[in-house]
C-alpha angles and dihedrals in degrees: 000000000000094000096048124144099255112214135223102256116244100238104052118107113254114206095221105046095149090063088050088062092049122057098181083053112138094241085067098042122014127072114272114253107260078233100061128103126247119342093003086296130122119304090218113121098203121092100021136123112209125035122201107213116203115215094182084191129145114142089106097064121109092200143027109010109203101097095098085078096056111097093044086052087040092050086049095051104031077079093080085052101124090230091218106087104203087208094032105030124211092001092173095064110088084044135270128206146173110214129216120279110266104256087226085048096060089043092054086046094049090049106049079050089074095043111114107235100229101054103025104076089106092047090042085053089054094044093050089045089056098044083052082051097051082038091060102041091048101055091038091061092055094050081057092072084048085257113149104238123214115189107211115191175097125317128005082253093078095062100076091069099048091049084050090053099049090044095060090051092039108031095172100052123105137217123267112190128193111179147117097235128051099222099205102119112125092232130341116215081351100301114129089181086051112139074238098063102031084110091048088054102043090052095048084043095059111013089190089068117125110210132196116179112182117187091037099164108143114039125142128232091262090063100043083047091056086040095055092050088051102048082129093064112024117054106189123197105191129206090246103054086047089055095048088056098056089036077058097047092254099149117246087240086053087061103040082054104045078056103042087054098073089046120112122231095269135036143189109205130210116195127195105191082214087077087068120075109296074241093068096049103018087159099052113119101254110019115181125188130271121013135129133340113238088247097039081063094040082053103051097043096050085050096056089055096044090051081072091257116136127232111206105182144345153199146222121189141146096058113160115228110243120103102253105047075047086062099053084050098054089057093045093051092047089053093045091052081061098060096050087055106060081068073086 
């Protein structure tokens, strides 16, 4: 079956054996320390298989500044994240760990802090260019020890660096976009590095690129106008047209399929928690209505994976800063780290 559960095969090493053995184990039952990593697991970055990089990075967004907190308040509260998938199984197994913020990275962050609004759109375009820099060379360097890398933000901007990284190491993989918004305006207020252009940036930036954006639901003319001289290269699936076809008792899994088709075999995903429903991330910087359900999108992306394609590397980003909407976040970042495994 496509859609089949995938098991951890029997043979790979499990970091926490001795849990395995033990099903009364603390790691199963008792509360996870408020100093532990990711998930409530070790904080050593050795021996593990996926690293989870923090870009706590905002000063891109037009709307709604308060992303930069997420992954602190995502590290707090992926703690209550129950570690059996029932769709994934025992994710934690091969490792999973956040790094550290980059040092440059809290430095670029302190200093656009001090930039005046009104006079600082050239300076802000230069910050964001060199956070997308330290992001690169950074995951780069993980893939490099054959780790699968997540970006977790911060704002849509960050995303650029981390897509540059995981093409040069997987020149063949495509773009899989879930979002509300399309990001291919060439600049918003002025802004090129804008969360609003980071798609923009990435397709000019390679013009081999294949992307596919799902949830689509608020663009602009500008944008509609790019899309439409790129059909060759941007396959959009809006929020609307997905709608039309439930409202027309076409199946969710119809739907997942008639999208993962065109998909090549790998694939780097960027996720924008706003295109999921305004209920699931009440708090994100620029919620529109409609958009997927929490488990429509859990659905669709374990059946792209089921389907034998590949996902090399992801994102998370958008994120608002309060604890709940922090919550949903860390559940959806500990399923997607199990998608990346079963690369493995």
């Amino acid at each position: 079956m496509l859609d089949e559960y995938i098991p951890v095969a029997e043979n790979e090493k499990c970091v926490h054996d001795t849990a395995l053995q033990n099903p009364y184990h603390p790691l199963y039952n008792d509360s996870s320390d408020e100093n532990s990593g990711i998930f409530g697991l070790s904080t050593h970055i050795n021996n593990v298989s996926t690293v989870i990089v923090p870009a706590p990075w905002d000063a891109a967004c037009s709307q709604g500044t308060g992303t930069r907190q997420a992954p602190e308040l995502i590290l707090e509260q992926s703690r209550f994240v129950e570690l059996h998938d029932l769709v994934l199984g025992n994710i934690y197994e091969r490792g999973i760990v956040l790094a550290d913020t980059n040092s440059e990275i809290t430095v670029l962050t302190e200093e656009a802090a001090t930039l005046e609004n009104d006079a600082s759109t050239a300076k802000v375009d230069q910050l964001c260019q060199r956070v997308n820099s330290v992001i690169e060379k950074e995951i780069v360097s993980h893939l490099s020890l054959n780790r699968s890398v997540g970006l977790l933000g911060g704002d849509h901007s960050i995303s650029y660096g981390s897509v540059m990284a995981h093409k040069k190491v997987f020149p063949a993989m495509g773009l899989l976009q879930i979002d509300a918004h399309a990001d291919l305006r060439p600049s918003l207020d002025g802004l090129t590095w804008s969360h609003a252009s980071v798609l923009h940036r990435i397709m000019e930036t390679i013009p081999t690129l294949l992307l596919t954006q799902v949830g689509i639901r608020a663009v602009c003319s500008i944008e509609q106008a790019y899309k439409s001289a790129n059909n060759y290269r941007i396959n959009q699936h809006t929020d609307y047209e997905i709608q039309r076809k439930l409202a027309q008792g076409v199946t969710w899994q119809a739907i997942c399929d008639s999208v993962i088709n065109h998909l090549p075999a790998e694939l780097y995903l960027t996720l924008d928690i706003d295109g999921l429903e305004p209920s699931c991330c009440p708090n994100t910087g620029t919620p529109v209505p409609g958009g997927l359900s929490y488990n429509q999108l859990t659905y669709f992306l374990h059946r792209i994976v089921s389907s034998g394609r590949i996902i090399r590397g992801f994102d998370l980003v958008e994120v608002g800063g309060n604890p709940k909407d922090a919550l949903i976040a860390a559940h959806l970042l500990y399923f997607l780290c199990g998608l990346v495994e079963r690369r493995n």
